[in-house]
N, C-alpha and C positions, 0 to 999 in steps of 0.2 A: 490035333484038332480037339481031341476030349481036354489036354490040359487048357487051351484056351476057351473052351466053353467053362469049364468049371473055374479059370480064374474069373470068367465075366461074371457066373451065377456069384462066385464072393464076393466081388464089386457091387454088385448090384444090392446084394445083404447089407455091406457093410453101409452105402447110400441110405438105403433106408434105414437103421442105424443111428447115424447122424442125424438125419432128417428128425425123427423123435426124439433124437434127447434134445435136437434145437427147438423143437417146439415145446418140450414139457421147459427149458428153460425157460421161455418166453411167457410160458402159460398166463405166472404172476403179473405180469403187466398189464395182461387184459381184463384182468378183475373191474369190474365198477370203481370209480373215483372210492374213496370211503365215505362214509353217509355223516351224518352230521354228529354234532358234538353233542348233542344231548339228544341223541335217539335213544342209547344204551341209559344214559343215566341224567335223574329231575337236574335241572341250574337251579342254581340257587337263585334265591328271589332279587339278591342283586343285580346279578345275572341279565333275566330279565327286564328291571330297569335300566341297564346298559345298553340292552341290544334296541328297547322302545327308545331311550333318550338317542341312540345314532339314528334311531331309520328318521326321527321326526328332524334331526340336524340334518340327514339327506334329503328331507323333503320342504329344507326350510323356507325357499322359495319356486312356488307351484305354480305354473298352469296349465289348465287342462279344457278341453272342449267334450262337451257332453251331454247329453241328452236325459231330462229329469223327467220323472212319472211319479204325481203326488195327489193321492186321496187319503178323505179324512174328514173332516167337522167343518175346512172349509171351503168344499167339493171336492172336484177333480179336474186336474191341469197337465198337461203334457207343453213342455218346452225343450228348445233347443236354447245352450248356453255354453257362454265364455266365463270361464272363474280364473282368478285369478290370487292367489294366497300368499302373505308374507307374514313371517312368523311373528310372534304370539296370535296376533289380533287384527293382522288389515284383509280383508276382503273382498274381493268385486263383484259381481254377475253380471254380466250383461243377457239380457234375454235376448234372443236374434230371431231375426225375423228375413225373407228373404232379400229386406233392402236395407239389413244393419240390426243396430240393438233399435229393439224399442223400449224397454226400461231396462233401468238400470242399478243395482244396490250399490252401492261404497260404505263399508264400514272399517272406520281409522281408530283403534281404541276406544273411546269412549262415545265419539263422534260418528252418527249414523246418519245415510244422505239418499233419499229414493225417486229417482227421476222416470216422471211417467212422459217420454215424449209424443203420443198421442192426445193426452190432456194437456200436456206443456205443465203440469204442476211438478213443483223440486218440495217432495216433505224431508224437512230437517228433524232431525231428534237425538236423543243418546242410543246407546246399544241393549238397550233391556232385553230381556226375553220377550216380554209383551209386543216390543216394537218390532222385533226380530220377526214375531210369530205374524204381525199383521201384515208385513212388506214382504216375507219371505218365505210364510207359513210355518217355521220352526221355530217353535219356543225356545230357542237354547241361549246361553250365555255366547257370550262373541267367541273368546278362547277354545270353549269345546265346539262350537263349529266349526272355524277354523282347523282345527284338529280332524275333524270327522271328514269333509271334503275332498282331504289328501290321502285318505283309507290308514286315516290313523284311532288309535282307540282314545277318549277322553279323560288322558292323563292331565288331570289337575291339581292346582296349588294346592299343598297339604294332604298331598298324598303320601300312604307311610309304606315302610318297601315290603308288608307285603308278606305272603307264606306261598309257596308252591305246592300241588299237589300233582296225582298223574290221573287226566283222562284216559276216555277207551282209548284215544288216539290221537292225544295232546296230552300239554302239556298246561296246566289251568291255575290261573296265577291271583290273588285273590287279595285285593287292598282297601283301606279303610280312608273315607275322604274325609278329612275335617267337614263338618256341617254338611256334608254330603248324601252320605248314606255309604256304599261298597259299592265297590270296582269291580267286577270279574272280567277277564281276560282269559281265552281260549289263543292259546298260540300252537302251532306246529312243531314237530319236531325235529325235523331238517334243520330250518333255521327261524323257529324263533321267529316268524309272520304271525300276526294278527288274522284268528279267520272268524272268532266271534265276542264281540263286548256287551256287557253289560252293566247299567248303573242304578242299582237299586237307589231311588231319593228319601228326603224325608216324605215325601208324600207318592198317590202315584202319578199324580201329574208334574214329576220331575223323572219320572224312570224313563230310561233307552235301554234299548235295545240296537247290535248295529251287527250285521256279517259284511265281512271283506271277504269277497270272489275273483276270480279268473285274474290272479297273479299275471303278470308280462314284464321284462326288463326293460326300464328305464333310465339309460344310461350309467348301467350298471348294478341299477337298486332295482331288485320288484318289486311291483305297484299293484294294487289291485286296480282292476276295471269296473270293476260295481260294486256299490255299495250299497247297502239296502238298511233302512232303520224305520226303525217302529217305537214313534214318539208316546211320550207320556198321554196327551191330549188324544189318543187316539190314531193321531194322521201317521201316516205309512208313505214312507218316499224311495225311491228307488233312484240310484242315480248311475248311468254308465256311461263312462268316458272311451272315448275313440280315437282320442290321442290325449298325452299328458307328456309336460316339459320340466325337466327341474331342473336347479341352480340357472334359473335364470335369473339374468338381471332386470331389477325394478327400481322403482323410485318411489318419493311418496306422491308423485304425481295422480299415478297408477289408481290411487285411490280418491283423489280426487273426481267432484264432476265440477264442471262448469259450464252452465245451460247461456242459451243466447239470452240477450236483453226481452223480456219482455213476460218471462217464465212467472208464474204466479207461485208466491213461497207458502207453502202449509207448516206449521207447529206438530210434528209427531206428537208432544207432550201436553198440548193444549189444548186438545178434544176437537183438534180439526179446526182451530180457530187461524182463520189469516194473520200469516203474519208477514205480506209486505209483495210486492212486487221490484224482482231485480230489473 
């Protein structure tokens, strides 16, 4: 009896035993994923234009449902809205209302189209800031809204690649725009997200200011959920989305309006001068 109690007390040692050295092998597997590539050390500044030039190719056709909050110089407005985004420059809003849109923006490159269907008026014009700023309350060029909508920062034409430095806790990227003014860009360290822009202009009635918040995956890509910018002009817009789609398919339809027969047409560019009934 005592040899088979002490061969069981040796079984039972060498069980546990095995037991820990199975688990101390295993240990290394359990570690955290590894953390990103430049958490340990700055990317170089091409770098960073690499990883902005794919998120804006993954976001290069957007839509998103949202809800906007904008005070400023030319009040304060709360809507719900349809946007819809195709890369460089087409646009849409739909403002919604609980029985559809009731206005509408379409911006197609240079061509800007703002339908008020409770006036029944369709104002035609180009894309200026001016026009931008009166139909949609943001002074901005077509291109950088576009940009800004999809929680992208306002990388534009004749931008140069740029120096990198280290924030408290980014990574801060710092480029020069032809007739611009500078770019700052606050990215994260993980991977390289946008969480704050900046665009000094030649004046200050060209500066933004923009943060990207509350990241979520988007068919693979994070997106932020809110965006918040604080325009040159003063006006302060908030915008959070409660669902967004990418790689969808669109057309140039998309940006088209086409009002019924009888809509009265206004001249964006000609001081509100009639110009025609469709």
């Amino acid at each position: 009896m005592a040899a088979l109690a002490a061969r069981a007390r040796r079984a039972q040692v060498l069980g546990i035993l095995l037991l820990a050295c199975s688990c101390a092998a295993r240990s290394p597997r359990s570690e955290p994923e590894s953390r990103g590539r430049f958490v340990d050390r700055a990317p170089s500044a091409q770098e960073v234009v690499t990883a902005l030039s794919a998120r804006e190719a993954a976001l290069a056709s957007f839509r998103g449902q949202a809800h906007l909050v904008y005070e400023g110089p030319q009040g304060t407005t709360k809507s719900s809205q349809m946007i819809v985004v195709q890369s460089p420059d087409r646009v849409r809003i739909d403002v919604m209302s609980p029985f559809g849109p009731s206005y509408t923006v379409a911006a197609y490159g240079d061509r800007l189209r703002a339908y008020d269907r409770g006036e029944k008026i369709l104002y035609v014009g180009s894309t200026t800031p001016k026009n931008l700023r009166k139909y949609t309350r943001v002074p901005l060029k077509i291109d950088v809204l576009a940009l800004l909508i999809r929680g992208l920062p306002p990388m534009i034409g004749g931008t140069d690649a740029g120096r990198v430095a280290a924030g408290a806790s980014s990574w801060v990227w710092d480029a020069d725009v032809a007739g611009a003014g500078t770019l700052r860009v606050e990215l994260d360290r993980e991977q390289l997200r946008p969480l704050r822009a900046s665009l000094t202009g030649a004046s200050p009635g060209e500066a933004l200011f923009i943060e990207f918040e509350q990241y979520r995956d988007v068919a693979g890509v994070d997106v932020p959920h809110l965006i918040r910018a604080r325009l040159g002009d003063g006006g302060v817009v908030e915008l959070e989305y409660s669902r967004i789609w990418r790689a969808v398919q669109l057309t140039a339809t998309a940006f088209q309006i086409d009002p019924p027969s009888g809509v009265r047409v206004v001249g964006m560019d000609l001081d509100e001068a009639d110009a025609g009934t469709l």
